[in-house]
DOSESE-64079 format. One record per residue: x, y, z of N, C-alpha, C, CB in turn. Coordinates in steps of 0.1 Angstrom, whole numbers, padded with zeros to 4 digits, always signed. Glycine has a CB too. Example, Ala and Ser with C-alpha at 12.3 -4.5 7.8 and 13.67 -1.06 7.14 Angstrom:
<recs>
+0132-0057+0078+0123-0045+0078+0132-0033+0078+0113-0045+0090
+0128-0022+0071+0137-0011+0071+0129+0000+0079+0141-0006+0057
</recs>
This chain:
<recs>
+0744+0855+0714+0757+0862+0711+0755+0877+0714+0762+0859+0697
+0769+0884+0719+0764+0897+0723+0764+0906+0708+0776+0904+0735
+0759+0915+0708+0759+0924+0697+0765+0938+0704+0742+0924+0689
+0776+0939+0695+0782+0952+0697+0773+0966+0697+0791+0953+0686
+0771+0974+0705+0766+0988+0701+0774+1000+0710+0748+0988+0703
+0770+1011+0700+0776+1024+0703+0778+1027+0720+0767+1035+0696
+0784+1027+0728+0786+1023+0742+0791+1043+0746+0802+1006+0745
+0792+1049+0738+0795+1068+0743+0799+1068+0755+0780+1080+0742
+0808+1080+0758+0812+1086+0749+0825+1081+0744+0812+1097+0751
+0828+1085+0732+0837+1078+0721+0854+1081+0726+0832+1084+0704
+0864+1069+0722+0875+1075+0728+0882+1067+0718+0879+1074+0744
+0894+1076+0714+0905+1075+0706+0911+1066+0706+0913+1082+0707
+0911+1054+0701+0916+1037+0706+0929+1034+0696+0903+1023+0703
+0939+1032+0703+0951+1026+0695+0953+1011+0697+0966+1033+0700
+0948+0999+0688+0951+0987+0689+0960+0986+0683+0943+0980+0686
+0978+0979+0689+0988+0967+0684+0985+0952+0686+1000+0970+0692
+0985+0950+0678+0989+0933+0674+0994+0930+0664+0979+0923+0672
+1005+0924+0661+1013+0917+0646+1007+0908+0640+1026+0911+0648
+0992+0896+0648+0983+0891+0638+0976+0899+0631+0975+0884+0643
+0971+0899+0618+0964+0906+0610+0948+0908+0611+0967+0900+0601
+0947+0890+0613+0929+0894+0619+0931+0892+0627+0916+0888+0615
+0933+0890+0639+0930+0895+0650+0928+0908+0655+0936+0891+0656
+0939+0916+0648+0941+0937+0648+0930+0937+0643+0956+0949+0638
+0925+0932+0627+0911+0937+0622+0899+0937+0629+0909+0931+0614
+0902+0922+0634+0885+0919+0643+0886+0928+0655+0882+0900+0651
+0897+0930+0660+0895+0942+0674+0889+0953+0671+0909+0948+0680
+0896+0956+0657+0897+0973+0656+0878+0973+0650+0913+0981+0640
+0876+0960+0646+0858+0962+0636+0850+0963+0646+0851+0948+0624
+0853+0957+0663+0845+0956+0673+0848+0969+0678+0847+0944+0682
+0858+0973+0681+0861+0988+0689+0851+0997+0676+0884+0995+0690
+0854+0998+0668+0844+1010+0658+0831+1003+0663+0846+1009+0635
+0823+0994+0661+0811+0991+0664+0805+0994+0676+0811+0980+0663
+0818+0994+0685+0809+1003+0703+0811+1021+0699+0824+0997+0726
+0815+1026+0686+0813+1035+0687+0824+1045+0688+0806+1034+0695
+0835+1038+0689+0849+1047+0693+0858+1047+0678+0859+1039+0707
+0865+1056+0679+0879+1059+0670+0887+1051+0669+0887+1067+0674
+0890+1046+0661+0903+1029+0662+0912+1035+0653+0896+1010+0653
+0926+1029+0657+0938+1027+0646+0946+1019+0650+0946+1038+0641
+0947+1008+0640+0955+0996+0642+0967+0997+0639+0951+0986+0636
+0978+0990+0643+0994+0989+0640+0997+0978+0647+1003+1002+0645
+1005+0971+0638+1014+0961+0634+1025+0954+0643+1020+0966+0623
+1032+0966+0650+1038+0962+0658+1043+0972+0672+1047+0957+0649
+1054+0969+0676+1051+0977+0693+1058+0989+0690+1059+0968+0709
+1066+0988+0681+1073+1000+0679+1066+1013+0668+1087+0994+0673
+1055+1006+0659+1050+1012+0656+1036+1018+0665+1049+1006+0646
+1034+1010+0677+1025+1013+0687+1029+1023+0692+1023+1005+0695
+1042+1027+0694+1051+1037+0702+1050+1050+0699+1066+1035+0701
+1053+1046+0687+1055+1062+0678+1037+1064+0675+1066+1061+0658
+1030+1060+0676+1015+1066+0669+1013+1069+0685+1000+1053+0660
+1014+1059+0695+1012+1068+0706+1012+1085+0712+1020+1063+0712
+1030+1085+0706+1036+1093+0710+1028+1106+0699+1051+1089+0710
+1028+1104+0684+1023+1113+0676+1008+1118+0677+1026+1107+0664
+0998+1104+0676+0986+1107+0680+0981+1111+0688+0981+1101+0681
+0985+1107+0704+0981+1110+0716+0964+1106+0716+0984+1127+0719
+0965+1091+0718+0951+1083+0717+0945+1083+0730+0952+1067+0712
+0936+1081+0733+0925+1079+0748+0934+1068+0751+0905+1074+0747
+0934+1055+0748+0936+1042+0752+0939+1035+0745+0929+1037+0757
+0952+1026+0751+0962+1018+0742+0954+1000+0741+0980+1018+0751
+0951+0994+0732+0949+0980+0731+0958+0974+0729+0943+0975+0725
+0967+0967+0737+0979+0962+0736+0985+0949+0739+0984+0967+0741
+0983+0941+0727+0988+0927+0725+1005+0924+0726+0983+0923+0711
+1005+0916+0744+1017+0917+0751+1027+0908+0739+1015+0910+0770
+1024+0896+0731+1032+0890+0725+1039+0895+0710+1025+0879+0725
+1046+0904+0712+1049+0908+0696+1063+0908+0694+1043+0923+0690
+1070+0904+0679+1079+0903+0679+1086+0911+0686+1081+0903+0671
+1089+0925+0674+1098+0935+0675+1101+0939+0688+1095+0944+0668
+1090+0945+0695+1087+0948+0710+1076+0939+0713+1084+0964+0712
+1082+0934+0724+1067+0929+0730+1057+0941+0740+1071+0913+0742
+1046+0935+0745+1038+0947+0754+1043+0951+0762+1027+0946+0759
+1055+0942+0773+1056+0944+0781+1064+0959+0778+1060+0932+0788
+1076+0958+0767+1083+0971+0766+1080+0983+0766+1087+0972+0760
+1066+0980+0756+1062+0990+0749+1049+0999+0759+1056+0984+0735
+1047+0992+0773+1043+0995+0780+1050+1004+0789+1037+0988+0782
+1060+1000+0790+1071+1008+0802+1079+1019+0792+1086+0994+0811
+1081+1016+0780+1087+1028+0773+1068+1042+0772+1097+1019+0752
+1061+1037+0771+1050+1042+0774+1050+1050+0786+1041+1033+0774
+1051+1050+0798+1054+1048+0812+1068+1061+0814+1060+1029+0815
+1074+1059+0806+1082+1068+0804+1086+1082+0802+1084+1065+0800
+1077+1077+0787+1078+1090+0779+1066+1099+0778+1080+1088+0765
+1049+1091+0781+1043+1097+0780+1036+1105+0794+1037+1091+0773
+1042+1115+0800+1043+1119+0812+1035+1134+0816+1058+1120+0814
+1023+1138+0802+1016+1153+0806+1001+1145+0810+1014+1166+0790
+1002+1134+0810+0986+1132+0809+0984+1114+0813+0980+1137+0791
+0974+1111+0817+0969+1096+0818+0969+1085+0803+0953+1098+0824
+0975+1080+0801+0973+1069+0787+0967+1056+0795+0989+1065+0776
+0955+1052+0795+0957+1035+0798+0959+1025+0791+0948+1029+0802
+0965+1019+0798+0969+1006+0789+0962+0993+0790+0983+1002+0791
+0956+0989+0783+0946+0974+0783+0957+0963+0778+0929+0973+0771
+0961+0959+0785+0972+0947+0777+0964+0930+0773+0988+0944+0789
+0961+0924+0761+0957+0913+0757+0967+0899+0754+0950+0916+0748
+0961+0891+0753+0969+0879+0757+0960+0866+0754+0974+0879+0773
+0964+0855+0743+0958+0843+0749+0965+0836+0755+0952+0836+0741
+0975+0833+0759+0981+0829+0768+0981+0821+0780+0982+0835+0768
+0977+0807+0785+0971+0806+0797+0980+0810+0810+0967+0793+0797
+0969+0810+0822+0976+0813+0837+0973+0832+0836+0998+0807+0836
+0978+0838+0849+0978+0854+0849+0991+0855+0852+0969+0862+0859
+1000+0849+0855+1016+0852+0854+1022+0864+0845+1024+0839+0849
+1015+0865+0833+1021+0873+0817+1011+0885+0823+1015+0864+0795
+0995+0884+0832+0994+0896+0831+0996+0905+0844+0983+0897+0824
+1001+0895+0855+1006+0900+0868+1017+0909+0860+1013+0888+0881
+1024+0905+0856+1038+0914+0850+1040+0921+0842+1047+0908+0847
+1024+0924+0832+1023+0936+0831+1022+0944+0837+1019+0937+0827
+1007+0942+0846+1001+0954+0855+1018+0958+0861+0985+0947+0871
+1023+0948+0867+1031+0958+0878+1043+0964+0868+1040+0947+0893
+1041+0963+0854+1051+0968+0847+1048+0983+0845+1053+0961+0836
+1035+0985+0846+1025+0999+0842+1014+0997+0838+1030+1008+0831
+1009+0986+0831+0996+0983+0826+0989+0987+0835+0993+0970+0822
+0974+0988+0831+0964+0994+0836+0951+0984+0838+0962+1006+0828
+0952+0977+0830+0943+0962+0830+0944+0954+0820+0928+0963+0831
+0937+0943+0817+0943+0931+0810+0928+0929+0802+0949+0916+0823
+0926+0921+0794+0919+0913+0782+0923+0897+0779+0922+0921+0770
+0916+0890+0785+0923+0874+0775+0915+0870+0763+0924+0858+0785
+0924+0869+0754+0918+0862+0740+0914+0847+0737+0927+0863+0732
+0901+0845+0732+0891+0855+0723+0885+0866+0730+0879+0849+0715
+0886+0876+0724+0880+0888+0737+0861+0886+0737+0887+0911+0731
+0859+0889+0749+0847+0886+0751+0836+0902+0749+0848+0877+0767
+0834+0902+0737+0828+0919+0736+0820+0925+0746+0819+0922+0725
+0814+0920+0754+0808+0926+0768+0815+0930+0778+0801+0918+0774
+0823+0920+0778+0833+0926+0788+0845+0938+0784+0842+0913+0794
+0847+0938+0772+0854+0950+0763+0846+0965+0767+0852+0946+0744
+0832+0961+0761+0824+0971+0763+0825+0974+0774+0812+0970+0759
+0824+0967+0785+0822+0972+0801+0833+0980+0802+0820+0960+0814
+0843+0973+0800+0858+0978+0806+0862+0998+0796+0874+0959+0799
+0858+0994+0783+0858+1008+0774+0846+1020+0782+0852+1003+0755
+0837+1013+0785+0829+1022+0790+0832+1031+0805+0816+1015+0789
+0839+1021+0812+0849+1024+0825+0855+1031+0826+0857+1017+0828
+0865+1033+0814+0876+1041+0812+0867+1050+0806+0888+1035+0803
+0862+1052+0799+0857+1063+0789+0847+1073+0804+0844+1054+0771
+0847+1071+0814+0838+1078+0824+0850+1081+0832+0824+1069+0832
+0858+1070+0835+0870+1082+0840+0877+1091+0837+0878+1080+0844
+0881+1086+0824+0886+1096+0815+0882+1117+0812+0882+1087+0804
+0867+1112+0811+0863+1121+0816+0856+1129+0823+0862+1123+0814
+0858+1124+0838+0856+1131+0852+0872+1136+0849+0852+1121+0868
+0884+1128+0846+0894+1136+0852+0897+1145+0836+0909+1125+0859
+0893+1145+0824+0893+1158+0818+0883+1173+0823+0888+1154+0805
+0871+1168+0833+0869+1176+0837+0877+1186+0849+0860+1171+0839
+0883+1179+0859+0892+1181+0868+0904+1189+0858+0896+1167+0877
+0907+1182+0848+0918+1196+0844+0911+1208+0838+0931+1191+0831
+0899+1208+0837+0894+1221+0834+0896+1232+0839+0885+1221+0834
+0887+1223+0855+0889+1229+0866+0897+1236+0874+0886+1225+0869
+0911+1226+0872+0926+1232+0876+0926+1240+0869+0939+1225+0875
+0929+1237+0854+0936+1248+0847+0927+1267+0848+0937+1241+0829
+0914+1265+0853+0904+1278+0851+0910+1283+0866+0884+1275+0850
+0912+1274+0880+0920+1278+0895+0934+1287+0890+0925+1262+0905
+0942+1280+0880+0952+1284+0881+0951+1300+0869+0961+1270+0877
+0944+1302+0861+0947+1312+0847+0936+1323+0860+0938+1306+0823
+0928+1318+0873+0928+1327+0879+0934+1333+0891+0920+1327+0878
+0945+1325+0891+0956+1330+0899+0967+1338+0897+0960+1322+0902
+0967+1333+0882+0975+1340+0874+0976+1354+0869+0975+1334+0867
+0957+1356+0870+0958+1368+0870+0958+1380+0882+0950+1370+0864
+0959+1370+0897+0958+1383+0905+0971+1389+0904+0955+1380+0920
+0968+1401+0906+0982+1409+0909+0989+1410+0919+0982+1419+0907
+0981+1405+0931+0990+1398+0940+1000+1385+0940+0982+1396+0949
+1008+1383+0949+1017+1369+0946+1005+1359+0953+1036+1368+0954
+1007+1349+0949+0998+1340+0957+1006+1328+0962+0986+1336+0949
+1010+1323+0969+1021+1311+0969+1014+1297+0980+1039+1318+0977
+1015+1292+0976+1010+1279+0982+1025+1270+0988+1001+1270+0969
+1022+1269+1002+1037+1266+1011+1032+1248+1018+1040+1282+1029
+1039+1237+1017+1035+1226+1031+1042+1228+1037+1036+1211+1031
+1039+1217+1048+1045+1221+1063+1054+1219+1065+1043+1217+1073
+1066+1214+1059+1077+1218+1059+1083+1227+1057+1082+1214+1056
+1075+1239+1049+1079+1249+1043+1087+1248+1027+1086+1255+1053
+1082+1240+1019+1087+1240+1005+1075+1245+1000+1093+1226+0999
+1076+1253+0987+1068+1260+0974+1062+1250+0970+1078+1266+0960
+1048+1250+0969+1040+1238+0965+1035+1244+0947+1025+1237+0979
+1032+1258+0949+1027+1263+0938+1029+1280+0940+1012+1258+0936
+1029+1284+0928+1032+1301+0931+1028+1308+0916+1051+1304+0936
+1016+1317+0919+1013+1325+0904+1021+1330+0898+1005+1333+0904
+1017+1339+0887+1028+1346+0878+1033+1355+0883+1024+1350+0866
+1023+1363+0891+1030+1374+0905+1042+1372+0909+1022+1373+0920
+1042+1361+0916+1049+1351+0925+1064+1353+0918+1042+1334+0924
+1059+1347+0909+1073+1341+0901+1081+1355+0892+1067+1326+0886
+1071+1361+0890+1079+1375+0887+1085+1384+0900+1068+1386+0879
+1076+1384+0912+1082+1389+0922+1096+1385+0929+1073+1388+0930
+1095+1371+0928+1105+1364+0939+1112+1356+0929+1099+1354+0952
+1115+1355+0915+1120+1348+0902+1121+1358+0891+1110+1337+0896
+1127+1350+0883+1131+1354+0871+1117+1356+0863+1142+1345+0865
+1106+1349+0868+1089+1352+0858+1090+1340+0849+1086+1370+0847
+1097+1333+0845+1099+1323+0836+1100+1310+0849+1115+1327+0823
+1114+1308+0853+1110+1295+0862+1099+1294+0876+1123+1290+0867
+1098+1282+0874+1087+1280+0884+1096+1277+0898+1075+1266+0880
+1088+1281+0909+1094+1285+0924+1092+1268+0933+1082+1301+0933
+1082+1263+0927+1078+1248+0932+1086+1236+0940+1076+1243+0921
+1088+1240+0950+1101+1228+0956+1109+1236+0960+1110+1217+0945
+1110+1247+0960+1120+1255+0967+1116+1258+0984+1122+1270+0959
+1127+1262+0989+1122+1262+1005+1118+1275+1005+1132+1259+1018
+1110+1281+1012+1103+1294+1010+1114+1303+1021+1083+1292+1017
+1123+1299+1026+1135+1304+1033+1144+1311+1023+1143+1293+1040
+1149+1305+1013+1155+1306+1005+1145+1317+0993+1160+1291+1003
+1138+1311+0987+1132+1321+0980+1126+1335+0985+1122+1314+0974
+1113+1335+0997+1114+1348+1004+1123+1355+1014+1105+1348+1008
+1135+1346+1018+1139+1354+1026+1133+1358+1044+1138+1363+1017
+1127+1345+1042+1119+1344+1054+1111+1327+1060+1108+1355+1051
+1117+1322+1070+1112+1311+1066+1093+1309+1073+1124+1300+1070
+1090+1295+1075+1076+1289+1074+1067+1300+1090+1079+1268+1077
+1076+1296+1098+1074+1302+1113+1068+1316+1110+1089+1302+1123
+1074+1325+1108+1075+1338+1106+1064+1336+1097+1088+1345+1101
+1062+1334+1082+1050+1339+1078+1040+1337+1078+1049+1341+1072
+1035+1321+1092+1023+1318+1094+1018+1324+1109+1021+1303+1092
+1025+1331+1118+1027+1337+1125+1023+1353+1124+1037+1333+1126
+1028+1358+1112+1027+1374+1109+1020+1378+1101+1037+1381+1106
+1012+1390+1104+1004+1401+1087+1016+1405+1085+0989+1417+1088
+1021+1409+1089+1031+1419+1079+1051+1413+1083+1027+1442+1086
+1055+1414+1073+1065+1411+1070+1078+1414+1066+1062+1407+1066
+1091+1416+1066+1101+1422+1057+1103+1411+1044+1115+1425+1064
+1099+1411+1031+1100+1403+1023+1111+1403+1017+1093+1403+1017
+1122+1395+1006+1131+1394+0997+1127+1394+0985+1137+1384+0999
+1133+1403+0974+1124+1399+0967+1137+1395+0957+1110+1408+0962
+1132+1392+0942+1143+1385+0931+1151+1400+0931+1135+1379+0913
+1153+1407+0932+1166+1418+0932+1172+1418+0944+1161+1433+0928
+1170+1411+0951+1175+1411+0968+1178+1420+0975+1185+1405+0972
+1167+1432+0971+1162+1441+0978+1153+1438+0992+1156+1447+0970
+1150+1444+1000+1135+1439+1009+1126+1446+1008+1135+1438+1023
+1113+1442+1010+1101+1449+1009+1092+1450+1023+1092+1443+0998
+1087+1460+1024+1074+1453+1036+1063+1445+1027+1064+1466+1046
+1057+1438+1035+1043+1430+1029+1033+1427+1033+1043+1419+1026
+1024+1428+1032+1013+1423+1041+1007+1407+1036+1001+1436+1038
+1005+1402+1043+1001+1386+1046+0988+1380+1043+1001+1384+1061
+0979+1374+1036+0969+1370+1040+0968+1356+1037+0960+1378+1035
+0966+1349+1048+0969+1332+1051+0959+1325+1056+0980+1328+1062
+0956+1311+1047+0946+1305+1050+0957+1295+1048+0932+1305+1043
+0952+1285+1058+0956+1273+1065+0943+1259+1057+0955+1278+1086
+0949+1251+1051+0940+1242+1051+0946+1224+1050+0932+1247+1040
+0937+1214+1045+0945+1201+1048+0940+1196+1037+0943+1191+1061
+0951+1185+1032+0949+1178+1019+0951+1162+1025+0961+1184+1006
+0948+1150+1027+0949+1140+1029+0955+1138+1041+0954+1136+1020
+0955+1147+1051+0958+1148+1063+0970+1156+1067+0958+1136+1067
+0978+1166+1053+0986+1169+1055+0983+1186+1057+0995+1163+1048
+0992+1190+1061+0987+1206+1059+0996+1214+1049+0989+1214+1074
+0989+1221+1043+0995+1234+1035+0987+1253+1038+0990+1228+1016
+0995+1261+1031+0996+1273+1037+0996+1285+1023+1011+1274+1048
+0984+1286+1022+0982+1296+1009+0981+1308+1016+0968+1294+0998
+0993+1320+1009+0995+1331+1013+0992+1343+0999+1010+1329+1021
+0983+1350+1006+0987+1361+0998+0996+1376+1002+0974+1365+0995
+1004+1373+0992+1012+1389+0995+1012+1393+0987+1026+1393+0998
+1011+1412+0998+1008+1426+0989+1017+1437+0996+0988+1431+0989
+1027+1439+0982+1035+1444+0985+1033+1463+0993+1043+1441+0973
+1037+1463+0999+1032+1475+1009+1046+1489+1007+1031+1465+1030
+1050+1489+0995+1061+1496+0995+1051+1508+0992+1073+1492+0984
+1045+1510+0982+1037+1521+0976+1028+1532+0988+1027+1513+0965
+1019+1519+0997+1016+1521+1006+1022+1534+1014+1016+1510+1009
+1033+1525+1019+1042+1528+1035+1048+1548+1025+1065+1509+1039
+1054+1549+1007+1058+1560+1008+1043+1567+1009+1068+1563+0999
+1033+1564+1006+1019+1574+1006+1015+1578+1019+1006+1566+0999
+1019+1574+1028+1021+1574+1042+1030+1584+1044+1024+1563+1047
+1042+1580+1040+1051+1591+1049+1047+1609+1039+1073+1584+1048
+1047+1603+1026+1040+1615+1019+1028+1622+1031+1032+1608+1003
+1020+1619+1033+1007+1624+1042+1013+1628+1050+0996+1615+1048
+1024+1621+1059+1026+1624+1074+1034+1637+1070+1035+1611+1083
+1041+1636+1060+1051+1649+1057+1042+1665+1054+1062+1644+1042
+1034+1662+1046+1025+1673+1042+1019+1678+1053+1015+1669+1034
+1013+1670+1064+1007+1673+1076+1014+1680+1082+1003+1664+1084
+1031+1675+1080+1040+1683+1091+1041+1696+1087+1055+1678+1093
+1041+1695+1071+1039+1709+1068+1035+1716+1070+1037+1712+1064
+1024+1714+1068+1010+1727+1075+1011+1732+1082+0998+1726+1080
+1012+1721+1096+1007+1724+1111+1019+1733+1108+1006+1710+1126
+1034+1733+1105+1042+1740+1108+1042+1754+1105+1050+1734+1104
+1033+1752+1090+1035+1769+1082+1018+1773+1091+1036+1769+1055
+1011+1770+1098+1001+1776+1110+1005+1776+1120+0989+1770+1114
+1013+1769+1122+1016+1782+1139+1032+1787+1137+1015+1770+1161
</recs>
């Protein structure tokens, strides 16, 4: 017989089932590999702890009164939309018919009862390694983005059709109100200039959110994401520039003028 052990790293486990010992025996085996358990009764109480808790991963017994899994998976599906939740849906049930129609409902994988603890453990330990490679990855985004945020240049990220893929706080203060995001907009409409023109040019007449124009200067890297292309531009607004310039040019005229 297998013997449960601490399987790390540990993840936040929300078991529903409306049997009693069955929720118990799940939840005494999930603590035994090591993880966080909290049981509930039914799908609607699965919903709301979902929603309140914000657990690693749902254990989710498709047959229950109030709500069954299948609902409580797609109202899942719904609402919980900042982040990954998986859903393990269980079942004794014979045939895979109950769990074909989960997965394609949203489920994420299946369990048939009596659950076989090795294969629990394998499948927890699965999740618990993707889980975090992709908490790592939002690290990583979010440290790309708080340093984009701080250049003081705009930085805008364009595809090839020319729609706003992404745009720093520069960006969004320059060519926005600084509060909404520019994302999906056609870069025609927001700069005042469309795709052609600014992968084409260093320098530019820009638009900016007062619908004034600016000059700008350009700096464009071209790269590909799954075979598609996108267009990260930096602009630096060249107003300050261009009067420090005519300032010089004017002083010079001066001189030369008041020497001869």
């Amino acid at each position: 017989m297998h013997s449960p052990k601490p399987c790390g790293p540990f993840l936040r486990i929300l078991v529903a089932d409306d049997i009693e010992v069955s929720r118990l025996n799940l939840c005494a085996l999930v603590q035994a590999l090591g993880h966080e358990v909290q049981g509930v009764a039914s799908g609607a109480q699965a919903l709301q702890q979902a929603l309140q808790k914000a657990p690693d991963l749902v254990l989710l017994d498709l047959l229950m009164p109030d709500m069954d899994g299948f609902k409580v998976t797609e109202q899942l599906r719904s609402l919980v939309t900042d982040r990954w939740l998986p859903v393990i849906v269980t079942s004794s049930l014979d045939g895979d018919e109950h769990f074909i129609h989960a997965l394609l409902g949203g489920a994420d994988d299946y369990l048939t009862r009596p659950i076989n603890p090795a294969l629990l453990e394998a499948k927890l330990r699965h999740y618990a390694r993707v889980l975090g490679l992709q908490s790592r990855l939002a690290v990583q985004s979010q440290r790309q983005r708080d340093i984009n945020d701080n250049i003081l240049d705009a930085v805008i990220t364009i595809d090839g059709h020319g729609l706003i893929e992404e745009a720093n706080i520069a960006a969004m203060r320059r060519f926005g109100d600084g509060a909404r995001r520019l994302d999906g907009q056609p870069c025609q409409q927001v700069l005042g200039v469309g795709l052609n023109q600014l992968v084409s040019q260093t320098e530019v007449a820009l638009t900016g959110s007062d619908g004034a124009q600016f000059p700008a200067e350009l700096a464009l890297s071209e790269w590909r994401e799954t075979g598609r292309v996108h267009y990260t531009l930096v602009v630096r607004d060249l107003t300050e520039r261009r009067h420090m310039e005519r300032m010089k040019d004017e002083f010079l005229a001066t001189v030369s003028h008041e020497l001869r």
